[in-house]
C-alpha positions as CSV (number, residue, x, y, z in Angstrom):
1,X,0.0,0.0,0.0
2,X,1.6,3.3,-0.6
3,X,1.6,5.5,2.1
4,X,-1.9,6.7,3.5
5,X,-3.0,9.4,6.0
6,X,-4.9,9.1,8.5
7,X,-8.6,10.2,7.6
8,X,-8.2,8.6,4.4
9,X,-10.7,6.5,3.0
10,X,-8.8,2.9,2.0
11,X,-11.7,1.2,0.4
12,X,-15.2,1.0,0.0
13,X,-17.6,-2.5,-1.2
14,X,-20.6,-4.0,-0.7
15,X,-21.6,-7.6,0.1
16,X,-25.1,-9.6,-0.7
17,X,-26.9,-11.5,1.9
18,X,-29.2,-13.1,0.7
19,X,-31.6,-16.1,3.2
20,X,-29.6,-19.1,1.4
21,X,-26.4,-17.4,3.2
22,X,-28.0,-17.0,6.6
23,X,-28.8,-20.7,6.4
24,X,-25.1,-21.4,5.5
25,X,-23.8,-19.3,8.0
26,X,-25.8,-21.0,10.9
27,X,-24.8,-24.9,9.8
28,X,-21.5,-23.2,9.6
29,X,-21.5,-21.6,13.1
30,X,-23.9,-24.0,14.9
31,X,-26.2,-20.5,15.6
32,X,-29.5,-22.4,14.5
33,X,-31.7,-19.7,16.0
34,X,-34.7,-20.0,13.9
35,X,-34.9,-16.0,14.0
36,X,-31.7,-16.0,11.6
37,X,-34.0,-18.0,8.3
38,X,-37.7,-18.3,9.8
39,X,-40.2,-15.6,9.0
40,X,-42.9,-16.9,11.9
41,X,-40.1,-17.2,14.9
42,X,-38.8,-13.8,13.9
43,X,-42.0,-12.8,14.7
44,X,-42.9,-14.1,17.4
45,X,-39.7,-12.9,19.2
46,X,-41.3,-9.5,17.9
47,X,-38.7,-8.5,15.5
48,X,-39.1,-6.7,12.0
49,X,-38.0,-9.5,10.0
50,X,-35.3,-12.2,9.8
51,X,-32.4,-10.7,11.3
52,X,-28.3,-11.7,10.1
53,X,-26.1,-13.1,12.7
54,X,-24.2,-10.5,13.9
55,X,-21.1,-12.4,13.9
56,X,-21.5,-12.6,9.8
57,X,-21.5,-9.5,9.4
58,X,-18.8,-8.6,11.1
59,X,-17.1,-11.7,9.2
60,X,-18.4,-9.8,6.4
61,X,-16.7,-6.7,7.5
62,X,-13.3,-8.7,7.8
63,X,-13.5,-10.4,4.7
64,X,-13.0,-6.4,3.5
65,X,-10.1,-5.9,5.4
66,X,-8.0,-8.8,4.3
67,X,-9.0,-8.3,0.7
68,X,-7.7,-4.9,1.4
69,X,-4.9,-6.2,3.4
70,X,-3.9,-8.6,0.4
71,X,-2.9,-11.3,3.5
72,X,-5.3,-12.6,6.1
73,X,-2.4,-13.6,8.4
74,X,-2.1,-9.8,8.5
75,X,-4.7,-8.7,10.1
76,X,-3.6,-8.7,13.7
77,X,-7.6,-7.5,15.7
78,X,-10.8,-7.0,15.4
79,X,-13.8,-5.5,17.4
80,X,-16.8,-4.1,17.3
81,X,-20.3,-3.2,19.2
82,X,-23.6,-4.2,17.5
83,X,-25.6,-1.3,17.0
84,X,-28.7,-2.6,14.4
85,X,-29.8,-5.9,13.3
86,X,-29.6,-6.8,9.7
87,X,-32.9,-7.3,8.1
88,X,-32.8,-9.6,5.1
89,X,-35.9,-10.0,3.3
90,X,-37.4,-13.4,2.2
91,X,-36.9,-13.1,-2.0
92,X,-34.5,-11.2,-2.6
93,X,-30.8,-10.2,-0.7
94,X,-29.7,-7.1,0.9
95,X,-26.8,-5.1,1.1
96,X,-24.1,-4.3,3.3
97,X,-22.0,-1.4,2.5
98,X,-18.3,-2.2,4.5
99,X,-15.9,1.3,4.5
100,X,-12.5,1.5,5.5
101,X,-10.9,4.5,6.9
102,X,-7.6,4.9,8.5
103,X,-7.8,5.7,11.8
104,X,-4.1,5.5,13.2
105,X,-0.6,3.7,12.1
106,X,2.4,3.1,13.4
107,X,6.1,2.0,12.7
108,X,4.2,-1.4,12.4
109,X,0.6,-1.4,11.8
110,X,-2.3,0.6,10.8
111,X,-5.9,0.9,12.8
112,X,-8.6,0.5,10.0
113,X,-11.9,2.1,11.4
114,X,-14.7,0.3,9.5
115,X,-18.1,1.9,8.4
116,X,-20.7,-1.2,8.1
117,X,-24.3,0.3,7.0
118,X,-27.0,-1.2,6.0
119,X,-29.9,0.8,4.3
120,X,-28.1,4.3,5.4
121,X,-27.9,3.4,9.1
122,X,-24.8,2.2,10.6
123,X,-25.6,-1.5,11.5
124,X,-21.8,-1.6,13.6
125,X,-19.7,1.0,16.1
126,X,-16.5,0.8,17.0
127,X,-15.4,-1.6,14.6
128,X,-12.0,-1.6,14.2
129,X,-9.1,-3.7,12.8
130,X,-5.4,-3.6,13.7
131,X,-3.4,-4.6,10.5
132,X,0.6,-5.2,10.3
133,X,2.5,-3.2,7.8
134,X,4.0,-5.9,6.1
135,X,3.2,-9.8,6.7
């Protein structure tokens, strides 16, 4: 990467989930809460729809950085709050929008602050990665 500052924007992309990737995620993860793939259980636990694990989209969110990053093995941390569930309809998918901004560096890292909204509204806060200069 040539040499940022901080404030500057490092990338920007948007990632698709869709209800066939909630359902992968949760045999993935083992999370088989029926509120993350069933429409009726969603309801009943009176939420708006069928809500994304949180944990996916922060996955999603550092699937960004070590694209950005070019090595996985480089990204050192990551955390974030939850701030708004995910709402992914029943036909069709919905996007994420994932920014990365760089919030500090050092001699041998940088601090990626990440942006994650969904429909204009910030769906994370505080997420952060800490990502070594070089691998």
């Amino acid at each position: 990467m040539s040499e940022a500052n901080v404030g500057d924007q490092l990338f920007e992309v948007t990632r698709q989930i869709d209800r066939r990737t909630l359902v992968a995620y949760a045999g993935a993860s083992g999370d088989l809460n029926p509120i993350h793939y069933n429409d009726a259980a969603a309801a009943a636990a009176g939420l708006p729809g069928v809500l994304a694990h949180g944990m996916l989209t922060m996955g999603l969110a550092a699937s960004a950085v070590e694209d950005w990053a070019g090595d996985p093995g480089r990204v050192r941390a990551l955390s974030t709050r939850f701030a708004r569930p995910v709402v992914v309809p029943a036909l069709e998918p919905t996007t994420l929008t994932i920014t990365g901004t760089l919030g500090a560096l050092d001699d041998d890292s940088y601090r990626v602050d990440l942006t994650v909204s969904h429909e204009g509204e910030s769906v994370l806060t505080r997420a952060r990665a800490v990502v070594a200069r070089e691998a």
